[in-house]
C-alpha positions in Angstrom: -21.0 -20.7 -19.6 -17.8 -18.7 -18.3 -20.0 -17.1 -15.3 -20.8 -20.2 -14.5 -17.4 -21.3 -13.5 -16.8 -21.9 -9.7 -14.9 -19.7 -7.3 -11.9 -20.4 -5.0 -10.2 -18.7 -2.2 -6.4 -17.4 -3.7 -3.7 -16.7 -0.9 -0.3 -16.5 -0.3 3.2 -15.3 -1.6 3.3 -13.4 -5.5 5.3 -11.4 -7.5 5.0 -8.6 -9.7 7.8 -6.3 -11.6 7.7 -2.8 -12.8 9.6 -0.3 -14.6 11.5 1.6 -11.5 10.0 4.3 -9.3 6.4 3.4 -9.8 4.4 1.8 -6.8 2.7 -1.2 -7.5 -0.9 -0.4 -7.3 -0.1 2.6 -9.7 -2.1 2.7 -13.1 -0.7 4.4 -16.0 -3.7 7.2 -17.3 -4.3 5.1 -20.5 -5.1 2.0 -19.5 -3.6 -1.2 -21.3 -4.9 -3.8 -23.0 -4.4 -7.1 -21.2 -4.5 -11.1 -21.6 -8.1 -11.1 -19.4 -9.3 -7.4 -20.2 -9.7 -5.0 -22.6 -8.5 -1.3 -20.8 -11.3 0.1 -22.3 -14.1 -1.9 -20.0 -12.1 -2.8 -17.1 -8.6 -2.6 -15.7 -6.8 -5.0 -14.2 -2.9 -5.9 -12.1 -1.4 -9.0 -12.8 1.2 -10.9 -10.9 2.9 -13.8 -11.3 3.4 -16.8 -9.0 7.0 -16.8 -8.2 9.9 -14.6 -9.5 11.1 -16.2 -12.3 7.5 -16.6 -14.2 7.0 -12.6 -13.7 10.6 -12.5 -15.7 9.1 -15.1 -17.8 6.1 -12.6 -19.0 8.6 -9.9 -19.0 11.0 -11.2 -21.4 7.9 -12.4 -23.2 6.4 -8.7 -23.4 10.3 -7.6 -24.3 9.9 -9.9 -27.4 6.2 -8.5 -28.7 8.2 -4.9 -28.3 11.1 -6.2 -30.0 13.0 -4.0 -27.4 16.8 -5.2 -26.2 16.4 -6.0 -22.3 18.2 -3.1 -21.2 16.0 -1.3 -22.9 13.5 -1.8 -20.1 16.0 -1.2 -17.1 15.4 -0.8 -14.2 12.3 -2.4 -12.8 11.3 -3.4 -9.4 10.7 -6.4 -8.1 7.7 -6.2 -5.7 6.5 -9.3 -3.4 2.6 -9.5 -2.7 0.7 -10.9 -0.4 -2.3 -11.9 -1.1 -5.7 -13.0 0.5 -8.7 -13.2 -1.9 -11.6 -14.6 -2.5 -14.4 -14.9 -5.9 -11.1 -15.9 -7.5 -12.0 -18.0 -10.6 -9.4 -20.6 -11.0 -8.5 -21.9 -14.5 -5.6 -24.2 -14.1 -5.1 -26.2 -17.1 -6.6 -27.2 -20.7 -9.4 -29.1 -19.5 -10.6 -25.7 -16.9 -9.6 -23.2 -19.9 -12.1 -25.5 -22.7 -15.1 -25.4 -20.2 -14.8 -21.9 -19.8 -14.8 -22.4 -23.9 -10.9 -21.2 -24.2 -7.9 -23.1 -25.6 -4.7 -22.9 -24.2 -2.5 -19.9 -23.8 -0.3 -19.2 -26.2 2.7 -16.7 -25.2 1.4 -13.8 -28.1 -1.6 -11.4 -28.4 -3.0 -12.7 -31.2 -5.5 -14.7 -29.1 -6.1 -12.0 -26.2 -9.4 -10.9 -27.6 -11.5 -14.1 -26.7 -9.9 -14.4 -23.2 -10.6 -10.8 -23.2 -14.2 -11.4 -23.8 -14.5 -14.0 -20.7 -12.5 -12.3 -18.6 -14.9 -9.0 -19.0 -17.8 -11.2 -18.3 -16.2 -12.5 -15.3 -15.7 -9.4 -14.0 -19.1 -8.0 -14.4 -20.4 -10.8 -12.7 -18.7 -9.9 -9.6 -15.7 -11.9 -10.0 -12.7 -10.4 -8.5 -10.1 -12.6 -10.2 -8.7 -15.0 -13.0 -5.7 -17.4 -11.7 -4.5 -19.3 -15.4 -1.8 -20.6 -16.4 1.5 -18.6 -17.4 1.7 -18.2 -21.0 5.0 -17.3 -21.1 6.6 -20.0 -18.6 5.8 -24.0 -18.1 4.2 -24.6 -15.2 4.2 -21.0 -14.2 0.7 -18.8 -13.4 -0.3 -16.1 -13.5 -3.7 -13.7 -11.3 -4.9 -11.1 -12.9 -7.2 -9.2 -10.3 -9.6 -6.6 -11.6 -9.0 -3.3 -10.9 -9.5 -1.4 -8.9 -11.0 -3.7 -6.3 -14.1 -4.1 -4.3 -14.3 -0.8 -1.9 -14.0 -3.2 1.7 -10.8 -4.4 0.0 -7.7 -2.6 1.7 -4.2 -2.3 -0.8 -1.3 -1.3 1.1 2.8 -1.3 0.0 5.9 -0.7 1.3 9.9 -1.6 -0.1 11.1 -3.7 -3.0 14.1 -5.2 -4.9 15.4 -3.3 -7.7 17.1 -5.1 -11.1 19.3 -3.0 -13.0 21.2 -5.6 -14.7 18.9 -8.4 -17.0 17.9 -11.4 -15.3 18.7 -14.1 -17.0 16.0 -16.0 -19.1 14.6 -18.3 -16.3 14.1 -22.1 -17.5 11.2 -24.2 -17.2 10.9 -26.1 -14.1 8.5 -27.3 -12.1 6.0 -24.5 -10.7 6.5 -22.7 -7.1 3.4 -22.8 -5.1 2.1 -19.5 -4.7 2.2 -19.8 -1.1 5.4 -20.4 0.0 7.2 -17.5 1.1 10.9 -18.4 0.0 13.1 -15.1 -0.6 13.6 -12.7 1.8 12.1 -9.3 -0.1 9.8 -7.7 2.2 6.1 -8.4 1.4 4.6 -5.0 0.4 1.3 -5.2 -1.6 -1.4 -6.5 0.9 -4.8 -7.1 -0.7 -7.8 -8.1 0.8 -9.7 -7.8 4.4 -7.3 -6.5 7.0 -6.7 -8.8 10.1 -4.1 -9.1 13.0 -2.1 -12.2 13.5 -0.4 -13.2 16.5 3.0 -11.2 14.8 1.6 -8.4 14.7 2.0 -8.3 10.9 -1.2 -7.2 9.2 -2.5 -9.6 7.2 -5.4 -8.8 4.3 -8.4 -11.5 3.5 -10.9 -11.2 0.8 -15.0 -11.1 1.6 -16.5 -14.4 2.1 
């Protein structure tokens, strides 16, 4: 059963991109229908695990619109950090077929089952999904209910914007969520706040 699917502990460096001007925790008033959730039971933010996969589901969203890129220019670039824990972790086919999914393929036509688990997830207290990236090899992708748990602190700062189109990233090997390797300021902190020796606040989720 998909409740039934163990937790882990999700930390580290992520990205997420948005048409310009908006912060990053911001929700538009009609929420959206989603890979993991349906906008109409809960809603949910979803970043990606390094810069090019959150291009990756961008271009892939550009091509369900059937919208030019430019079309959707500018957008910001934001860096998370993250800390969280009651993450369920689906990394592959093998995690994605006990939870009674198949694997992701980069359209819509098969959101309404992951959908469904995803909704159960979350009203069994799960704060997260981390899957695999539909739209890039190798790439994943969290998608964190919304809004979180009331002890969990969201805080944001400066970004990078793109007004020209990226070009289409290619498929290499995935970036590990928690290496910090570009030099955008990390501005979306979620999770329990805590002091490290810098100074810098740091967020963790409940344990």
């Amino acid at each position: 059963m998909a409740d039934d699917i163990a937790t882990t502990r999700v930390f580290g460096t992520w990205w997420r991109q948005l048409p310009a001007g908006l912060e990053p925790s911001s929700r538009p008033a009609r929420l959206p229908n989603a890979r993991w959730q349906g906008g109409r039971v809960v809603d949910a933010i979803y970043l990606a695990d390094s810069p090019d996969a959150a291009w990756a589901e961008w271009y892939r969203w550009l091509a369900e619109s059937a919208l030019a890129p430019r079309a959707a220019l500018p957008r910001d670039l934001w860096r998370v950090e993250v800390a969280l824990d009651d993450v369920v972790d689906l990394p592959g086919p093998a995690a994605l077929e006990a939870a009674g999914l198949h694997a992701l393929r980069p359209d819509r036509g098969d959101w309404p089952e992951f959908q469904a688990v995803g909704e159960r997830l979350h009203a069994g207290g799960r704060a997260a999904v981390v899957a695999p990236s539909a739209a890039r090899e190798r790439g994943a992708v969290l998608c964190i209910f919304w809004p979180p748990a009331p002890d969990v602190q969201v805080s944001h700062g400066s970004h990078e914007r793109t007004v020209e189109p990226p070009a289409p990233p290619r498929p290499r090997h995935r970036a590990r969520a928690s290496c910090a390797r570009c030099a955008t300021p990390a501005v979306l902190i979620i999770g329990h706040s805590t002091k490290s020796t810098s100074g810098k606040t740091f967020l963790r989720g409940p344990r």
